[in-house]
DOKOL-998994 format. One record per residue (C-alpha): residue number from 1; residue in one letter; y, z, x. Coordinates in steps of 0.5 Angstrom, whole numbers. Layout:
<lonus>
(NUM; "A"; (Y; Z; X))
...
</lonus>
This chain:
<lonus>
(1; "X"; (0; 0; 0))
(2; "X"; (7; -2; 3))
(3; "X"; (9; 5; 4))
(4; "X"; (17; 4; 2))
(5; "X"; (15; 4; -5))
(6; "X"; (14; 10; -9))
(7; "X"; (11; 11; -16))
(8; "X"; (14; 16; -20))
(9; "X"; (12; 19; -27))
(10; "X"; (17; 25; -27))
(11; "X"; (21; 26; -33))
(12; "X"; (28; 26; -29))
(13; "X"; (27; 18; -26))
(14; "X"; (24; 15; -34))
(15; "X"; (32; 19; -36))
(16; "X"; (35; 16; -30))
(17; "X"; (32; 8; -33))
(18; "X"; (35; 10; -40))
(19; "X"; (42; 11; -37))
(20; "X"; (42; 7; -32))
(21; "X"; (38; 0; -34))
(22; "X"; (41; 0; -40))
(23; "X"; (38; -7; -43))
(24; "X"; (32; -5; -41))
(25; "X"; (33; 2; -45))
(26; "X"; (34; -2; -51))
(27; "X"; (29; -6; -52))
(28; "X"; (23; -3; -56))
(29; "X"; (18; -7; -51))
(30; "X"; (21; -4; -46))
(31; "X"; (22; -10; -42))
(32; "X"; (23; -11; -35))
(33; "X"; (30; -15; -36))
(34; "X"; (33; -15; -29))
(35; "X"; (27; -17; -26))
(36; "X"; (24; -23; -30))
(37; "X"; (32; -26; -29))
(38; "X"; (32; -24; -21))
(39; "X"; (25; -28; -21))
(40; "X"; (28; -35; -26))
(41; "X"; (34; -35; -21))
(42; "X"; (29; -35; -15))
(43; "X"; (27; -41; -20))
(44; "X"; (20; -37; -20))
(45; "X"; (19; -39; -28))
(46; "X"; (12; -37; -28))
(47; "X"; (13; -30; -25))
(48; "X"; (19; -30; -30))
(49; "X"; (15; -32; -35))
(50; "X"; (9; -27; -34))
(51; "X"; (14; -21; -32))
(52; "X"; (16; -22; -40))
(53; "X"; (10; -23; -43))
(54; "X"; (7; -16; -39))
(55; "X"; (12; -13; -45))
(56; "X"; (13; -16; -50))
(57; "X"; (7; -21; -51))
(58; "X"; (10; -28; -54))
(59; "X"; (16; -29; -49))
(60; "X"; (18; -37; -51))
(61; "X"; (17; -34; -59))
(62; "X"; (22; -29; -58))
(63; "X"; (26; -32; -53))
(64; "X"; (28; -36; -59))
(65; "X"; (29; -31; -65))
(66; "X"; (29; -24; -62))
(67; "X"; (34; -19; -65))
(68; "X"; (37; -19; -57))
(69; "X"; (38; -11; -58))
(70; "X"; (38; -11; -51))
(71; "X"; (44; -16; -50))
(72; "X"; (48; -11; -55))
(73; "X"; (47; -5; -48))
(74; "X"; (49; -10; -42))
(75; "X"; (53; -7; -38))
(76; "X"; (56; -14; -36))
(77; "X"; (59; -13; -45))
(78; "X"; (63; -6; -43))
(79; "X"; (70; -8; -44))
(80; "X"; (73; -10; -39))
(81; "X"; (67; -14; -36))
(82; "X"; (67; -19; -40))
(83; "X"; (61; -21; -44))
(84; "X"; (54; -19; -45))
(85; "X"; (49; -23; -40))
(86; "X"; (45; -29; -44))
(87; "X"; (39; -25; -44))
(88; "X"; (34; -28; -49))
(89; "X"; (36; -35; -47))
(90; "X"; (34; -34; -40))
(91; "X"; (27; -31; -43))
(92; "X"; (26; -37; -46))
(93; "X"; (28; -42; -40))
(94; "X"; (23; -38; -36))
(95; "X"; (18; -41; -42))
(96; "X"; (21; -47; -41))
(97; "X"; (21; -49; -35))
(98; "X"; (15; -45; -34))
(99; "X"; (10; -51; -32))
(100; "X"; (4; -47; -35))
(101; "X"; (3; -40; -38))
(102; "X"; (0; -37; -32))
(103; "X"; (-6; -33; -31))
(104; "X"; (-6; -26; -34))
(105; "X"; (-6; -20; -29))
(106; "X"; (-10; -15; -32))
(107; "X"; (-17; -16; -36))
(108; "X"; (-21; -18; -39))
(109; "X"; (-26; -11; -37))
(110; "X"; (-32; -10; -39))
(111; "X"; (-34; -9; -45))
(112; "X"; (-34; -1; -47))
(113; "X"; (-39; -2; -53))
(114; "X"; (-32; -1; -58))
(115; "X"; (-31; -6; -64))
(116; "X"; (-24; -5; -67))
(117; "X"; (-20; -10; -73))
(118; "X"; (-13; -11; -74))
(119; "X"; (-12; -13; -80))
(120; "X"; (-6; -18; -80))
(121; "X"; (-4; -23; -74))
(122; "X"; (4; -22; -74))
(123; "X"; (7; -19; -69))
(124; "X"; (4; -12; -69))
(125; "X"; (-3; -15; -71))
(126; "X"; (-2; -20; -64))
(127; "X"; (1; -15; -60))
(128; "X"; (-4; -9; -61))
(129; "X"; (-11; -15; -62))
(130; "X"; (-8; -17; -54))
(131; "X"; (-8; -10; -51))
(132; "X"; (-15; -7; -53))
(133; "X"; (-17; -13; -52))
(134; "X"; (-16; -14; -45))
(135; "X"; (-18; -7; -43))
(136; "X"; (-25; -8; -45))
(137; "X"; (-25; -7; -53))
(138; "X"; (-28; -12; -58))
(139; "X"; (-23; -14; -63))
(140; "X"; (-24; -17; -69))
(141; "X"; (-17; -20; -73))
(142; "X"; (-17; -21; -80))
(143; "X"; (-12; -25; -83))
(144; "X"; (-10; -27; -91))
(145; "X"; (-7; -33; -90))
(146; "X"; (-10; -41; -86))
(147; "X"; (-7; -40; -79))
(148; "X"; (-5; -34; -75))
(149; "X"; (3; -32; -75))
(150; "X"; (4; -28; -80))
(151; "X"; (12; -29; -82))
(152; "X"; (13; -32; -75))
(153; "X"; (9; -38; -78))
(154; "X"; (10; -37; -85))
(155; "X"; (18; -34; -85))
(156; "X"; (22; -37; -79))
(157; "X"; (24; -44; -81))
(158; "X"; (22; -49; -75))
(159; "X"; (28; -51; -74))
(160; "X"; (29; -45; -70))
(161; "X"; (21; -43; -68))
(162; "X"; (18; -49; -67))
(163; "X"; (10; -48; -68))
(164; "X"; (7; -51; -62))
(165; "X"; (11; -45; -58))
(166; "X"; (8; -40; -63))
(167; "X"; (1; -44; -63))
(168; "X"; (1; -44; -55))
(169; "X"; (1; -37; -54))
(170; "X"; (-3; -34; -60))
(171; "X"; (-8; -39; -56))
(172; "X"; (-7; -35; -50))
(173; "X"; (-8; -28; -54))
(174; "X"; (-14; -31; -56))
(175; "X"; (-17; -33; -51))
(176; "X"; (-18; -25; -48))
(177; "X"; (-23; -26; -53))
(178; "X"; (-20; -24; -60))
(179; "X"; (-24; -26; -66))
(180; "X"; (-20; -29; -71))
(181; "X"; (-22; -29; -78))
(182; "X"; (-17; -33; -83))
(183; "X"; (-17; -33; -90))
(184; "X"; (-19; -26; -91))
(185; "X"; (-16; -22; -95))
(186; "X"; (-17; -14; -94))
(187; "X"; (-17; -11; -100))
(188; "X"; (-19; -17; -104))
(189; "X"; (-24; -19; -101))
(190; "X"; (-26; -15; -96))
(191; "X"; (-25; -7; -97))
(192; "X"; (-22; -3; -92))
(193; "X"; (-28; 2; -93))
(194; "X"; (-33; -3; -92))
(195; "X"; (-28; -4; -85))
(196; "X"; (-29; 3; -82))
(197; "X"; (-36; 2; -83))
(198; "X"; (-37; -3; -79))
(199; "X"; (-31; -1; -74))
(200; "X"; (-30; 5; -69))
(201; "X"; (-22; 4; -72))
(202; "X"; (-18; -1; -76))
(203; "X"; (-12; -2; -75))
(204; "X"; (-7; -4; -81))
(205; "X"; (-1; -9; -80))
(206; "X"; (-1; -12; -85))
(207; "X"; (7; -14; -86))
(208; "X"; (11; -14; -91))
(209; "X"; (9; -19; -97))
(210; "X"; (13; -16; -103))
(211; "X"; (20; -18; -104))
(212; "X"; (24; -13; -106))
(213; "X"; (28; -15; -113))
(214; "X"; (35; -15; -115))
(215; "X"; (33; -11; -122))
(216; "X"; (39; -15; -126))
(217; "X"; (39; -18; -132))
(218; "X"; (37; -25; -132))
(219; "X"; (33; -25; -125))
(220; "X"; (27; -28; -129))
(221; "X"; (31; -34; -130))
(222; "X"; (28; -41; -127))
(223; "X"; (32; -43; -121))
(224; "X"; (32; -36; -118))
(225; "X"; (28; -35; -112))
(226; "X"; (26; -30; -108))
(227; "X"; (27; -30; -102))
(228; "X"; (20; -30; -98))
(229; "X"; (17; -33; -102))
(230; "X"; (23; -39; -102))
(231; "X"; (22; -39; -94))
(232; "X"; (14; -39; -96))
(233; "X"; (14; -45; -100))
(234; "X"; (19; -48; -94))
(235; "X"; (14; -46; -88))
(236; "X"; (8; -49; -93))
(237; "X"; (11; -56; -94))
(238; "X"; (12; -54; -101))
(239; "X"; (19; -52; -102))
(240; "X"; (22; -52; -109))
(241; "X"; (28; -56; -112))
(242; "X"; (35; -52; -111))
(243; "X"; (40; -56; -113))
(244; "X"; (47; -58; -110))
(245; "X"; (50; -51; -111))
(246; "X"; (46; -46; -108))
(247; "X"; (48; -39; -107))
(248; "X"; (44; -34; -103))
(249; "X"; (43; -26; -105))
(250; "X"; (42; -22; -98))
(251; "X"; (44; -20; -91))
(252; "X"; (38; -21; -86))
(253; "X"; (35; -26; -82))
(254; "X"; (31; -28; -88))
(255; "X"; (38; -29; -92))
(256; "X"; (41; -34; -86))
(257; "X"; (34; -38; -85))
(258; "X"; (34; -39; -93))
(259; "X"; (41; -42; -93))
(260; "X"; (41; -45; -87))
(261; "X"; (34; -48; -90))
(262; "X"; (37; -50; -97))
(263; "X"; (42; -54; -94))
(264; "X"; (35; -59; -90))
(265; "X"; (34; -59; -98))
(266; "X"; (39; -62; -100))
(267; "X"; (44; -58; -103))
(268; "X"; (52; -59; -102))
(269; "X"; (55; -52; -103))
(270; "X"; (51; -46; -100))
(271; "X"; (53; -39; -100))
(272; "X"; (51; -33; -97))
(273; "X"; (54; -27; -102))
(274; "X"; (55; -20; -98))
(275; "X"; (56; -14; -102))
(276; "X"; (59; -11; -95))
(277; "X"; (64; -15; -90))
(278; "X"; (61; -22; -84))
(279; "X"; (62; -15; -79))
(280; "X"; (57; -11; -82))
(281; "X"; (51; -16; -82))
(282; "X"; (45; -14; -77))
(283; "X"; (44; -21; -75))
(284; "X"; (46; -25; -69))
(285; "X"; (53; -28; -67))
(286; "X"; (49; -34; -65))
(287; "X"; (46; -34; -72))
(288; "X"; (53; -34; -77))
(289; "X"; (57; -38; -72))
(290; "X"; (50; -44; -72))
(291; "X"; (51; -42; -80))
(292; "X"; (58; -44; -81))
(293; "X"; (57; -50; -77))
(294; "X"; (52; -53; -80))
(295; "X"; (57; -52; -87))
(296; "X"; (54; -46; -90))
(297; "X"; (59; -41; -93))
(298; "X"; (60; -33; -92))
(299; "X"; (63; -30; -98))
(300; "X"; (64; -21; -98))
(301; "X"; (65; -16; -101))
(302; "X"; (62; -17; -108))
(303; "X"; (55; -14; -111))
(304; "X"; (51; -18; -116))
(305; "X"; (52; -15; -124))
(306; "X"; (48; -21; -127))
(307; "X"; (45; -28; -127))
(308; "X"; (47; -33; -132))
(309; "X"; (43; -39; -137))
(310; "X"; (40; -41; -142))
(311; "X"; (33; -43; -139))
(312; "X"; (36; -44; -133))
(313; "X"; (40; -40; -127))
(314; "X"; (47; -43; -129))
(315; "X"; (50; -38; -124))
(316; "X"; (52; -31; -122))
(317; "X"; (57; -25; -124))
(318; "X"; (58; -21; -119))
(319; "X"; (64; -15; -118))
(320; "X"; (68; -14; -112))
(321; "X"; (67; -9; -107))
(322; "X"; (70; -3; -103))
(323; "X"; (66; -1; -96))
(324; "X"; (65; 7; -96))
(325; "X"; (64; 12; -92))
(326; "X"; (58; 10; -87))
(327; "X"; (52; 13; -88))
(328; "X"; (46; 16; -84))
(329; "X"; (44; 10; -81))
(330; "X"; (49; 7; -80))
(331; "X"; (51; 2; -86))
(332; "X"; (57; 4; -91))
(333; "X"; (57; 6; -98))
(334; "X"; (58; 0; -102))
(335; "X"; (63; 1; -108))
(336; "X"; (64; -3; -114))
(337; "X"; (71; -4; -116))
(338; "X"; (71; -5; -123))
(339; "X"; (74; -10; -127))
(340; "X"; (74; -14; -122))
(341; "X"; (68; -19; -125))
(342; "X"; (68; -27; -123))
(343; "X"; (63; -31; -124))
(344; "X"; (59; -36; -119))
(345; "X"; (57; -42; -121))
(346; "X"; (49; -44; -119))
(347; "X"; (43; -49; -119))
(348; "X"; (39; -44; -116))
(349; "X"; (39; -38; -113))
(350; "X"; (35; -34; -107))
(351; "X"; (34; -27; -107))
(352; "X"; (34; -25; -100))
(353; "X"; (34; -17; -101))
(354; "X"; (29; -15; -97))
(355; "X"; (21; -14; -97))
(356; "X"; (16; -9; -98))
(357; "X"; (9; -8; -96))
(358; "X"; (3; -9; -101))
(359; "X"; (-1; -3; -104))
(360; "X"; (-7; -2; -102))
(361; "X"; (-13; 1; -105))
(362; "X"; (-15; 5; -100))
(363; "X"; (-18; 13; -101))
(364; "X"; (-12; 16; -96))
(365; "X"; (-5; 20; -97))
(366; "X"; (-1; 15; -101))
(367; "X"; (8; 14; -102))
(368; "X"; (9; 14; -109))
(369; "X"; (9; 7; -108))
(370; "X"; (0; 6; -106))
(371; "X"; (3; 5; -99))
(372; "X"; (-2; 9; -94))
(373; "X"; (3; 14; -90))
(374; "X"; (2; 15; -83))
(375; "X"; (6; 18; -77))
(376; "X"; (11; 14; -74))
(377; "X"; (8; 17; -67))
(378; "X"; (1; 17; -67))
(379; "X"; (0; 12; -72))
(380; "X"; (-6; 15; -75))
(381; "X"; (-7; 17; -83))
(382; "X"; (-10; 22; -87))
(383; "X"; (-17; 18; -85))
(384; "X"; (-21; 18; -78))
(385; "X"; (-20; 11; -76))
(386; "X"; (-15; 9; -79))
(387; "X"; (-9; 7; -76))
(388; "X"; (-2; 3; -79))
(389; "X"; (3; 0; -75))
(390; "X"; (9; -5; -75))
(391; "X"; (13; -8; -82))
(392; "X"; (7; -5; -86))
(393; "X"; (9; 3; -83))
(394; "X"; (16; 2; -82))
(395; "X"; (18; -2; -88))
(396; "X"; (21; -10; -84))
(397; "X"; (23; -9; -78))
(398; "X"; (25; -14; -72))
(399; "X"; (20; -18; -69))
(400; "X"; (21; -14; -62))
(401; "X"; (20; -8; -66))
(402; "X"; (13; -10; -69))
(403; "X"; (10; -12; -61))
(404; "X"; (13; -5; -59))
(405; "X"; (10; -1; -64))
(406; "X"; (3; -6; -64))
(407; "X"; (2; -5; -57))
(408; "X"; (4; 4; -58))
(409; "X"; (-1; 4; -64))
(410; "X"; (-6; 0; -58))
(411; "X"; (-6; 5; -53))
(412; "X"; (-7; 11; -58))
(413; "X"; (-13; 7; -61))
(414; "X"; (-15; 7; -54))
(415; "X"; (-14; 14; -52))
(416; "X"; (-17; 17; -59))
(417; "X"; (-25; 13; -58))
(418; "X"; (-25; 14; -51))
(419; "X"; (-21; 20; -49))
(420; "X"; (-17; 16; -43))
(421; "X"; (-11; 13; -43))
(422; "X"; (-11; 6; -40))
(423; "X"; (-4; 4; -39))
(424; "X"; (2; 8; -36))
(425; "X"; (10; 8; -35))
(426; "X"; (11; 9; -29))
(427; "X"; (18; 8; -24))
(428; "X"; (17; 5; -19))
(429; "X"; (22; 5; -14))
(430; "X"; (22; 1; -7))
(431; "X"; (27; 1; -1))
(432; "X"; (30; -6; -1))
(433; "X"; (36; -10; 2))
(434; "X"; (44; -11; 0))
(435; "X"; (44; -15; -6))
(436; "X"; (46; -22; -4))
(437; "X"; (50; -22; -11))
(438; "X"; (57; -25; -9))
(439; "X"; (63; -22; -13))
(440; "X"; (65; -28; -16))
(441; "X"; (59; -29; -21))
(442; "X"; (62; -23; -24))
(443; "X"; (67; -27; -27))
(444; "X"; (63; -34; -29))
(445; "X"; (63; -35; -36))
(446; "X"; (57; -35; -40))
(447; "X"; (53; -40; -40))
(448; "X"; (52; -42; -48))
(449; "X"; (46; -45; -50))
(450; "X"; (47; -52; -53))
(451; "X"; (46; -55; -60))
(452; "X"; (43; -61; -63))
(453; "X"; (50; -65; -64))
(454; "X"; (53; -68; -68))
(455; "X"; (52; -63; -73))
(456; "X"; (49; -68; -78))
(457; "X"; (44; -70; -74))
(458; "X"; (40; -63; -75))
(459; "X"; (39; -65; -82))
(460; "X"; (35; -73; -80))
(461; "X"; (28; -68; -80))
(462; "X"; (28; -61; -83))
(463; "X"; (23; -59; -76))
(464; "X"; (28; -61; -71))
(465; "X"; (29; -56; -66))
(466; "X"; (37; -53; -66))
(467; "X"; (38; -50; -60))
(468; "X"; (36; -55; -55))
(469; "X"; (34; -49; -48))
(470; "X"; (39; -48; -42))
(471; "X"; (38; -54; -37))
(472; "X"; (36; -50; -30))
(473; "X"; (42; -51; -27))
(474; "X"; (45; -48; -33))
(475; "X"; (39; -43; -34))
(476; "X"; (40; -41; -26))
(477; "X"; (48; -39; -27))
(478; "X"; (47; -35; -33))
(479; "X"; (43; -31; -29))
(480; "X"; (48; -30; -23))
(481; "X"; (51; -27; -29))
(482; "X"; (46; -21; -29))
(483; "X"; (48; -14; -25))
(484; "X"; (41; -13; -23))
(485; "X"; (42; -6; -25))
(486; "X"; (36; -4; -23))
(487; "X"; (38; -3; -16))
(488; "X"; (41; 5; -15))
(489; "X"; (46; 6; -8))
(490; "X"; (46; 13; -6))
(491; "X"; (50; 15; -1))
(492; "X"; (47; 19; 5))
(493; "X"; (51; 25; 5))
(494; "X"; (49; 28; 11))
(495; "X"; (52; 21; 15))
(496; "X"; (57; 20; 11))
(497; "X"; (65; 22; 15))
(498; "X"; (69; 21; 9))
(499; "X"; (73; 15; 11))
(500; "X"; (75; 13; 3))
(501; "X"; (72; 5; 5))
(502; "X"; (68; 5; 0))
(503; "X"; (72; 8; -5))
(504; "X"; (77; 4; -3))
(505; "X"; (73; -3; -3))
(506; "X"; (69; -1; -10))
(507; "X"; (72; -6; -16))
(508; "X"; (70; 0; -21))
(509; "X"; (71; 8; -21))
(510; "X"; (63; 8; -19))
(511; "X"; (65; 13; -14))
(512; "X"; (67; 19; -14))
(513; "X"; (69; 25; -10))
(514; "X"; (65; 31; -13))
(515; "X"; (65; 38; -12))
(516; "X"; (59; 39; -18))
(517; "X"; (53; 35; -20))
(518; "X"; (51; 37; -27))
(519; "X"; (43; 36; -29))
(520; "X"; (39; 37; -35))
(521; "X"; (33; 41; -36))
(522; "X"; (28; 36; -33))
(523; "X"; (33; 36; -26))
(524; "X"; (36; 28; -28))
(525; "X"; (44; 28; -27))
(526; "X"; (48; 28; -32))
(527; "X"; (54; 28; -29))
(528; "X"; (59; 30; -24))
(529; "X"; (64; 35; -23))
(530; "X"; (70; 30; -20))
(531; "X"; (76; 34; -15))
(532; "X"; (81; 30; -12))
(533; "X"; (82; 36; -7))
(534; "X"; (78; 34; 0))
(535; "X"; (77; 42; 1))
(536; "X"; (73; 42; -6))
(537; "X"; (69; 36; -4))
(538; "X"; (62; 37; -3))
(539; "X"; (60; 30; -5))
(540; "X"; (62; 23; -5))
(541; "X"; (57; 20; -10))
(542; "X"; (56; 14; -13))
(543; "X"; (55; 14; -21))
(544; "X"; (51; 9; -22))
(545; "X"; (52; 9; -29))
(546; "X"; (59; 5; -27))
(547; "X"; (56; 1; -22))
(548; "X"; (56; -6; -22))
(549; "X"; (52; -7; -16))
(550; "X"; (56; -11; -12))
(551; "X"; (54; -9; -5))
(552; "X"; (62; -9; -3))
(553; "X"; (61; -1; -1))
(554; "X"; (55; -2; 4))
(555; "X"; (59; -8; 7))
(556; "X"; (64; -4; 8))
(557; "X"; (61; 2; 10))
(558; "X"; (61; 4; 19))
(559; "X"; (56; 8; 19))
(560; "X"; (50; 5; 14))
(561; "X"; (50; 11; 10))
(562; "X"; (48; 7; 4))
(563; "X"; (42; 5; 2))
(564; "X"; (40; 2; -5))
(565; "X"; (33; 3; -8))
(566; "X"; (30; -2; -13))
(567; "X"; (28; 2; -19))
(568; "X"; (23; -1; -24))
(569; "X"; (21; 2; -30))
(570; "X"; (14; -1; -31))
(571; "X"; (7; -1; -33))
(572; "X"; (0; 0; -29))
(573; "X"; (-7; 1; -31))
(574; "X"; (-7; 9; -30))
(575; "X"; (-11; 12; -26))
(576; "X"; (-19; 12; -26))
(577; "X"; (-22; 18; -31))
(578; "X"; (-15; 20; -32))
(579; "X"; (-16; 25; -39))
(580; "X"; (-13; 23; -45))
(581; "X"; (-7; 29; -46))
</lonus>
């Protein structure tokens, strides 16, 4: 082992990695970010591409539809350094410019006599079938419908998730040696009783397949769709007639696909009716701005009273709307002013409001609702065996928050039949070299990503793919963008003579003279104690929560008292017989 590297499961280095990796920190698959963009600007596209698929299984899916809460915590997005990295596009130009999709590093291992079914192949289901699997458990994966995917296939339009990449990697998956039955539905066709005798653990990922309905007046008309099953029929090649004037009820990723969608159908006028303000939605920028362009309308601040018409939707009464108070979780009360009615005139109407899982007939503790309840944490029910995870726990969540929990649901699969974890987060951290980042990328503006245009020309085909990927060039100079906040600098006080060059030379207040280190419980710093007075310094400290790692303190620096470590929060296999705790 190269002795400069260190591996460490101490509490105090994990908090140092959720401060100081802040992309990383949000992403629920834990991806190493700053590493996967380090390796697609040394034009190492496979290694890229296997850095992303290590985490977060499906990387040329969700280089093109995830959620990006990684983007909303780079450090580059601070307020006065500009705007965040383009982190999910480079994770699709890895895919891209990969040549094929590499070998995996770990598994398959032999055999371990264990025969789990996951039930759903969306997200979750994928995730959780490919971890087990490549450690050595026989998985078994049952889906409802005719091909693998779940809402990837059956609920993102072509348009932005072109199926041969979906295709590609669910291939991958099963090539680990994953079963797949399709055309099963469990609970109709087969019992999920019947599952747990044939099986040492079932895992339900299901999904959510059951729109949630506006409960107004008039619903029931014809020419009102909800939206899943709007987006459903799209997906099948069977979508319904809309008309010319389409107005769309919802604020989600599905209620932007479902109008964006009428639009490849034909329809002239399409708006999105929000009951809170456009800066409320949980959607991507990227998302309403391809919207607008591409025609559809955004309309605020209005809730829906009723649908109107006699034996066909005519239209919509809505009533205007005031934002309230914000409530836990962050979305504002939605406060109808009344007396403020208006109508809307409409050939049909897609009810995007959310979905729902499915009931489920099965002899375990239940909601109100017949949905089998589980812990969010060990994700198993009242029945020994039995586990749930993604949509069909939490109710809809992003596709990178079902991988993240199908991959935690795995390992406490794994750790529950065999009393051993297989997989453990670690930090590992490695003495390297001064950062060959130049000053100047700090200030290269965003590479953004190029779209089909003219605009009209994205409508000659229903499939055809918007976002056309970042060129290498364009992929490589995004990447220059990144800070590569893995990389800590520490000063070594005990060669440090108190020049000031560093502090001089730092084009941010990332280096601190310091009469105090504050720590926490675990022993990980929190902060500092700053002084101003030399007689009070006991430290000059670089705060790395600051620091854009541009390397100008080292250069400066006369005696060589500052190093830099890179800091990876990562995965290995844990060592052999290590008990399950």
């Amino acid at each position: 082992m190269n002795e400069r590297v260190v591996y460490s499961t101490e509490p105090e280095d994990f908090y140092y990695m959720d401060v100081n990796v802040p992309c990383q920190a949000a992403c629920p698959a834990l991806t190493n970010i700053p590493a996967y963009i380090r390796c697609l600007f040394e034009e190492r596209y496979e290694r890229s591409y296997e850095i992303n698929r290590m985490a977060n299984i499906l990387p040329g899916v969700l280089g093109r539809i995830c959620s990006r809460p990684c983007e909303n915590r780079c450090r580059h997005g601070e307020p006065e350094l500009g705007r965040p990295v383009n982190i999910c596009h480079i994770k699709r130009a890895a895919s891209d410019l990969k040549h094929q999709i590499p070998l995996s590093s770990e598994g398959p291992f032999a055999s371990l006599g264990k025969k789990v079914a996951v039930v759903g192949s969306g997200p979750a289901g994928l995730a959780a079938a490919y971890d087990l699997s490549t450690v050595g458990f026989s998985v078994t994966m049952f889906e409802a419908l005719e091909k693998p995917g779940g809402m990837l296939r059956y609920g993102i339009p072509e348009f932005r998730l072109p199926r041969r990449v979906l295709e590609e990697e669910i291939e991958h998956i099963l090539n680990t040696g994953v079963v797949l039955k399709t055309g099963v539905r469990i609970g109709g066709d087969v019992k999920v009783e019947d599952l747990r005798k044939q099986y040492d653990a079932v895992l339900l990922a299901a999904g959510c397949y059951r729109s949630v309905p506006l409960n107004v007046p008039g619903e029931e008309l014809p020419g009102v769709y909800p939206g899943l099953e709007f987006m459903m029929g799209v997906c099948f090649g069977r979508p319904p007639a809309v008309g010319n004037k389409v107005l769309v009820i919802g604020a989600g990723f599905t209620a932007f696909d479902c109008a964006r969608s009428a639009l490849r159908l034909g329809a002239e006028d399409v708006r999105i009716c929000l009951r809170r303000t456009e800066e409320d939605l949980i959607v991507t920028r990227d998302e309403v701005h391809e919207s607008k362009i591409e025609t559809v309308k955004i309309d605020t601040l209005m809730l829906s009273r009723r649908i109107i018409g006699k034996g066909q939707v005519e239209g919509v009464e809505f009533v205007r709307t005031r934002p309230g108070e914000r409530r836990e979780g962050g979305k504002r009360e939605v406060n109808p002013i009344e007396g403020s009615e208006f109508v809307l005139p409409a050939d049909s109407v897609i009810v995007a409001t959310g979905q729902r899982p499915e009931p489920m007939e099965i002899p375990a503790r239940k909601t109100d609702q017949g949905i089998p309840v589980a812990d969010k944490e060990s994700f198993g029910t009242s029945l020994k065996g039995l586990y749930i995870a993604g949509d069909y726990l939490t109710g809809p969540s992003t596709v990178i928050e079902a991988i993240g929990m199908g991959r935690r649901a795995a390992e406490r699969i794994a750790r529950d039949l065999t009393g051993k974890a297989f997989r453990e987060r670690v930090a590992r951290m490695e003495e390297t070299e001064i950062t060959d980042r130049k000053r100047t990328w700090d200030y290269l503006p965003r590479q953004e990503m190029p779209t089909v245009q003219p605009v009209k020309d994205r409508f000659k085909s229903a499939g055809l793919e918007v976002e056309r990927g970042l060129s290498p060039e364009e992929a490589k100079e995004e990447s220059k963008r990144c800070y590569l906040c893995y990389l800590h600098y520490e000063i070594d006080i005990s060669r440090c003579i108190y020049c000031r060059y560093c502090i001089d030379v730092a084009p941010r207040d990332c280096i601190k003279l310091v009469q105090e280190v504050k720590t926490n419980e675990l022993g990980a710093i929190t902060g500092f104690v700053e002084t101003e007075s030399w007689r009070d310094v006991n430290a000059i400290v670089i705060d790395n929560s600051r620091c854009i790692r541009c390397g100008e303190c080292m250069r400066v620096c006369p005696v060589n008292c500052i190093s830099v470590t890179k800091v990876e929060l990562m995965e290995r296999m844990a060592q052999k017989g290590k008990a399950h705790v």
